[in-house]
N, C-alpha and C positions, 0 to 999 in steps of 0.2 A: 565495433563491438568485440571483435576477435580482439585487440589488443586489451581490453578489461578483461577478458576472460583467461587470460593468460595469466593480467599479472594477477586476478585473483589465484590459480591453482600456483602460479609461485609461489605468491606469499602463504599458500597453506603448506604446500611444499617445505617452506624453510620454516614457518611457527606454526602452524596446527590450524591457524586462526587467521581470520580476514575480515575488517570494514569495512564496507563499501559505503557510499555516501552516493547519491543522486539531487541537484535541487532545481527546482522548476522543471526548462526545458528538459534536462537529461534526465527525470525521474525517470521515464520511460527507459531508454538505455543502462540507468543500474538493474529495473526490475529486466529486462531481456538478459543482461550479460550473466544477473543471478541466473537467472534461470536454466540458462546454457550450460553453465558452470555446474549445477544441479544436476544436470542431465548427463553430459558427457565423462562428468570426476565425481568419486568416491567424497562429495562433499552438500552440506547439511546447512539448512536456515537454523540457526540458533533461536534470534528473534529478529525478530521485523516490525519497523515501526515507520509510520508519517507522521511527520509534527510543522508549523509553523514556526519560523525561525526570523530572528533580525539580526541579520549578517551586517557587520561595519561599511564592509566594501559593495554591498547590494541591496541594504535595505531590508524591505519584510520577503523572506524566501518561502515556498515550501520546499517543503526535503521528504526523500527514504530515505529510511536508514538502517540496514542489517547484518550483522556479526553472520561470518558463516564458520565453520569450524568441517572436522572428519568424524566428528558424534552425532551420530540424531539422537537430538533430546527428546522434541515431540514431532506430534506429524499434525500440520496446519489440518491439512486434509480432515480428519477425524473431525478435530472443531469446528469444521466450519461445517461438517454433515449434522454437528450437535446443536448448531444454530438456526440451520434448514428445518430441523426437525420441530424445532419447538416454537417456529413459524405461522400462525395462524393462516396465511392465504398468500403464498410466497409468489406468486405471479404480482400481486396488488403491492406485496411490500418490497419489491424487487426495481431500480432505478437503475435502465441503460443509458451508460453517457454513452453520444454518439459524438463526431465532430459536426455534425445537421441542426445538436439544439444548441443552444445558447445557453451559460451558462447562468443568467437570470433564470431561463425558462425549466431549466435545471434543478433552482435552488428554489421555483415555487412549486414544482412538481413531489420535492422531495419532503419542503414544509407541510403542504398537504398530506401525503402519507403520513408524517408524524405526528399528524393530530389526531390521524386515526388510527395506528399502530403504534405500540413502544419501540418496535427494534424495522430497522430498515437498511434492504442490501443495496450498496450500490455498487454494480458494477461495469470491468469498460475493460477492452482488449487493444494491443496494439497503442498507437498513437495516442488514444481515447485515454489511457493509462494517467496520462498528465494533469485533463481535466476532472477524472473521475477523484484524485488526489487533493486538486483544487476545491473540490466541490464538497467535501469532506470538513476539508478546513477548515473552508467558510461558515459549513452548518455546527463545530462542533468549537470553533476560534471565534466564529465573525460576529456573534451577537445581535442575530439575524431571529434566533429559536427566541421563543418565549420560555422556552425550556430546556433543561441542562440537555445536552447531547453530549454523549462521547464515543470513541471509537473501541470496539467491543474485539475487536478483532478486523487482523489486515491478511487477508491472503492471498500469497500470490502461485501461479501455478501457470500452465502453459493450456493452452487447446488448438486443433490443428485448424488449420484454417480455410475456409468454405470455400474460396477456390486454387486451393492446390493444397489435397489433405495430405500431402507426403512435405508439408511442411507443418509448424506449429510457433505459433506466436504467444509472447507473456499476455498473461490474463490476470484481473484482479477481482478480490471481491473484499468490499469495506463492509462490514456490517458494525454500525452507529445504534445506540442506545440511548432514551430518553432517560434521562435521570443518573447518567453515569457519566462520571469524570474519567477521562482518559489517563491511564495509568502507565507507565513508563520503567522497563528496570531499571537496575541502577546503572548498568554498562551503559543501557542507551538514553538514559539522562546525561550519563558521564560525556558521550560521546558528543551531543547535542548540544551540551554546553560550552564544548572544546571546538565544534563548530562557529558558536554566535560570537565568543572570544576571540574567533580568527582574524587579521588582519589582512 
C-alpha cells in the first residue's frame, strides 16, 4: 500500500492531478492508499466513482475509480450528512456488509429495504470494502431490482478501529436511490472507457 501511495503524491507532485483505478480484489487497496494519501499529503478527492466494467483481458470487472488533485472542490463528508439527514429511519435503511453474510443474503436484505424505503445506505470497512462495492453493482447493474436503482453518492473516509483505536482503516458508504440512474462526470466516463478499451 506504501508503494501506491507514493506514486500517488508523485505523480501530484509532478501534474497537480492523479487516477487511481482499483478493480475487484484491489478495490479495497485503491480506496486504503486514497485515503492514506488524503491523510498524510496536502491532497483532495476530486470525484469518486464505482461502476461495472467489461475488461478484454478480464471479462465483467467491478472498479473505483477517483481523480485526486491539491484543490478541494467539495467535501464528501457534507453530502453524505445531507443524505443521513433526509433519512427517514437510518438504522432500518442502513446495510452492513460483513465478510459473515453472503452476498445473496446481502442482496435480499437490501431488496427488501428497498421496497420500503427510496434511498438505502450501504456500508463496509476494511476488507468488507470489496463486497460492499459488489453488492452495489449488482443492485444498481444486475437487473435483480424491479426498480431503477442508482448510485447517489460513494463515500469514502477512514474510521479508527475497534481494536487498536491508534490505528484507522478505509470505510465506505454507498447510498443507492430508487428511481435514479447513476450518473458519471465526464472525466470518469472518459476514464472508464479508457479502461474497458484496455488491452
Amino acid at each position: 500500500i506504501t508503494d501506491i501511495v507514493e506514486g500517488i503524491i508523485s505523480g501530484i507532485m509532478e501534474t497537480g492531478e492523479v487516477n487511481i483505478v482499483g478493480l475487484n480484489d484491489s478495490m479495497f487497496l485503491a480506496c486504503s492508499a486514497i485515503n492514506m494519501a488524503t491523510e498524510i499529503a496536502k491532497v483532495y478527492v476530486d470525484d469518486i466513482d464505482i461502476a461495472s466494467l467489461e475488461v478484454p483481458a478480464f471479462g465483467k470487472v467491478s472498479a473505483v475509480s477517483a481523480h485526486l488533485s491539491q484543490k478541494q472542490v467539495g467535501d464528501y463528508s457534507t453530502l453524505a450528512e445531507k443524505e443521513e439527514k433526509s433519512m427517514k429511519d437510518i438504522a432500518e435503511q442502513t446495510i452492513s456488509v460483513s465478510r459473515a453474510a453472503t452476498i445473496e443474503r446481502l442482496l435480499t436484505i437490501s431488496l427488501l429495504r428497498l421496497a420500503k424505503f427510496d434511498e438505502v445506505k450501504i456500508v463496509a470497512a476494511g476488507g468488507s470494502i470489496n463486497d460492499a462495492i459488489s453488492l452495489a453493482l449488482k443492485l444498481t447493474n444486475g437487473q435483480i431490482s424491479k426498480d431503477t436503482i442508482g448510485i447517489k453518492l460513494f463515500h469514502l473516509y477512514s474510521i479508527v478501529m475497534r481494536n487498536d483505536p491508534t490505528k484507522s482503516i478505509a470505510a465506505v458508504s454507498i447510498y443507492l436511490y430508487k428511481g435514479l440512474t447513476t450518473r458519471y462526470t465526464k472525466r470518469q466516463s472518459a476514464i472508464l472507457k479508457k479502461i474497458e478499451g484496455h488491452q
